[in-house]
C-alpha positions as CSV (number, residue, x, y, z in Angstrom):
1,X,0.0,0.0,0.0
2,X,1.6,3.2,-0.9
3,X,1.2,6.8,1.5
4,X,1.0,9.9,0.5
5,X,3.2,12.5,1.8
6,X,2.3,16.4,1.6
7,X,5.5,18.5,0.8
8,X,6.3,20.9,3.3
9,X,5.2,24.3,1.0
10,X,2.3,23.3,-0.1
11,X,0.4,24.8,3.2
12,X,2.2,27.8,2.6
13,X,0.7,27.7,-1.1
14,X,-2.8,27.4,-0.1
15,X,-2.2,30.2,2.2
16,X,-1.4,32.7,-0.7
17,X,-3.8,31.4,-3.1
18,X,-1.4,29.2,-5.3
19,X,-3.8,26.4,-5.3
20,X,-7.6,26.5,-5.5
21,X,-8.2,22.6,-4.7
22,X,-11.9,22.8,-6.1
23,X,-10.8,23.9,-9.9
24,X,-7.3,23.4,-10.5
25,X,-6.1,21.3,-13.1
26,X,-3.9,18.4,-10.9
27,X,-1.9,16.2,-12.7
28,X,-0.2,13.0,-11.7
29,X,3.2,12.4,-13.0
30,X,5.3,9.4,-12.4
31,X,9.4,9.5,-11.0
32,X,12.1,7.0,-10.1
33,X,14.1,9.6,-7.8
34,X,12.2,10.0,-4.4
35,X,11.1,13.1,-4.0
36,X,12.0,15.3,-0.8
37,X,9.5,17.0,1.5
38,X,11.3,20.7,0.2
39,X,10.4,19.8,-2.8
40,X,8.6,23.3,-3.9
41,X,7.7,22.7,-8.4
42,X,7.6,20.5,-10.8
43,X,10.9,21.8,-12.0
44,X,12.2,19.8,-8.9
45,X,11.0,16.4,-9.5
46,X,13.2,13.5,-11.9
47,X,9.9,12.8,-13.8
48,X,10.5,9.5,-16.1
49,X,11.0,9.8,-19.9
50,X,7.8,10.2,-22.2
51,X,7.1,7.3,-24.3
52,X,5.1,4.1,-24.5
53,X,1.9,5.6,-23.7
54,X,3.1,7.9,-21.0
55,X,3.4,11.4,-22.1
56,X,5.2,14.4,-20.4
57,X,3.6,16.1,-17.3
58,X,1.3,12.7,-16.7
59,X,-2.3,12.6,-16.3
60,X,-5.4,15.0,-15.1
61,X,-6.3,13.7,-12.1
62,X,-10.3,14.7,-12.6
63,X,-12.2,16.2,-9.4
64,X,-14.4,14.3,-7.5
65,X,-15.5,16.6,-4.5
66,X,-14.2,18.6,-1.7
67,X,-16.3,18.2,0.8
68,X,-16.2,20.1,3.7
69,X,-17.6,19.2,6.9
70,X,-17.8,20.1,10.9
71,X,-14.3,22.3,10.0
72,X,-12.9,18.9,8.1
73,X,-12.1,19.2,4.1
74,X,-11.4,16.0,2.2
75,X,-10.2,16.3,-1.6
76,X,-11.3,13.8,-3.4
77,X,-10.0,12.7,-7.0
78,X,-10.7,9.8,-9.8
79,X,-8.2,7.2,-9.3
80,X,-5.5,8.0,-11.7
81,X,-4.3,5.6,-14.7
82,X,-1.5,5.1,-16.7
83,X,-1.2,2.6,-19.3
84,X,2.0,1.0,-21.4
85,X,1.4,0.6,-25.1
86,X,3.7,-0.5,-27.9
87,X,6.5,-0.8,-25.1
88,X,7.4,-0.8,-21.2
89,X,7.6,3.0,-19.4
90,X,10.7,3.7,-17.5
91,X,10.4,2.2,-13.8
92,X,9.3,4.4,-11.5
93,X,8.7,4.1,-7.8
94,X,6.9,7.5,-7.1
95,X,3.7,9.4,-8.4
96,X,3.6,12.9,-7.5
97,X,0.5,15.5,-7.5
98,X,1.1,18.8,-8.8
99,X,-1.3,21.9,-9.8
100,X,-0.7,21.7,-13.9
101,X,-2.8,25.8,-13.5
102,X,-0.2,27.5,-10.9
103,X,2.3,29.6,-13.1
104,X,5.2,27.4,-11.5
105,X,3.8,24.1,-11.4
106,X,3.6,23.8,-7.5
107,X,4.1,20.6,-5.9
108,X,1.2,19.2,-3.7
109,X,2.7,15.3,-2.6
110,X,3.4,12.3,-3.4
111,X,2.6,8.5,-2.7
112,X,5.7,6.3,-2.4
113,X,5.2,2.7,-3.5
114,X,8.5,1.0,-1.5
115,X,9.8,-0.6,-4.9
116,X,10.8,0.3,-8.4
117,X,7.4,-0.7,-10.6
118,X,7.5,-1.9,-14.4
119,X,4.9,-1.1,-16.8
120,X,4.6,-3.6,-19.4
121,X,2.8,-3.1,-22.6
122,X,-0.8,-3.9,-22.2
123,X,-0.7,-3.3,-18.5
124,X,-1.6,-0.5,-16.8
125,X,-0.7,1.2,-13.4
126,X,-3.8,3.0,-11.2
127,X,-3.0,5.2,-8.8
128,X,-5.3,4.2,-6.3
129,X,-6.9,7.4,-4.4
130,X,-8.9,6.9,-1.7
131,X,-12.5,7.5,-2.5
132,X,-13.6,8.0,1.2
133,X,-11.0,9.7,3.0
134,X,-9.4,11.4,0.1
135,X,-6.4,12.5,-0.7
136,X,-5.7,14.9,1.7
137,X,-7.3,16.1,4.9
138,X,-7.6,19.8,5.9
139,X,-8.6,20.6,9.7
């Protein structure tokens, strides 16, 4: 089971407006370097080489809701999927959330999957996000 892990500037984003959760385009994009909580833009993250059916930047990763209740907010996305065709992506270990709308790409977090992960053509990878709890939890 993989955790997500906020990076450390991302509060700090959502305190000057960077990030509007609710309608901001996020993307997931796919890494074999482990990223590091100071982590701050895209610019930052190793992201794997395009190809096979993965393309530059990843995928949207579509709204769902952000509900907000008793002082709680939960976002919730569609699970995310990636698929290999006509050959195998470069392994990666890593899929990082980003806002693809902020100016600099700002970093959101990551989930960590404890080993390198091959992609074979015909397969696909989801990125499994939580359709309860979300994929992050604002008090």
């Amino acid at each position: 089971m993989a955790f997500f892990n906020k990076f450390n500037l991302f509060t700090s984003d959502l305190a000057q407006k960077v990030h509007n959760l609710n309608s901001d385009a996020l993307k997931v994009m796919l890494s074999n370097v482990s990223p590091i909580v100071g982590n701050h833009v895209k610019a930052d993250i190793v992201e794997i080489a395009a190809g096979n059916g993965y393309v530059a930047g990843g995928t949207a990763a579509a709204f769902v809701s952000g509900n907000s209740s008793s002082g709680l907010y939960r976002l919730i996305l569609s699970p995310v999927v990636f698929a290999a065709t006509g050959g195998t992506f470069a392994n990666f270990e890593y899929a990082v959330l980003y806002n693809d709308t902020a100016a600099q790409k700002n970093l959101i977090g990551w989930w960590d999957y404890g080993a390198p992960i091959t992609l074979t053509s015909g397969n696909t990878f989801t990125v499994g996000i939580d359709q309860t709890n979300g994929v992050l939890t604002l008090e």
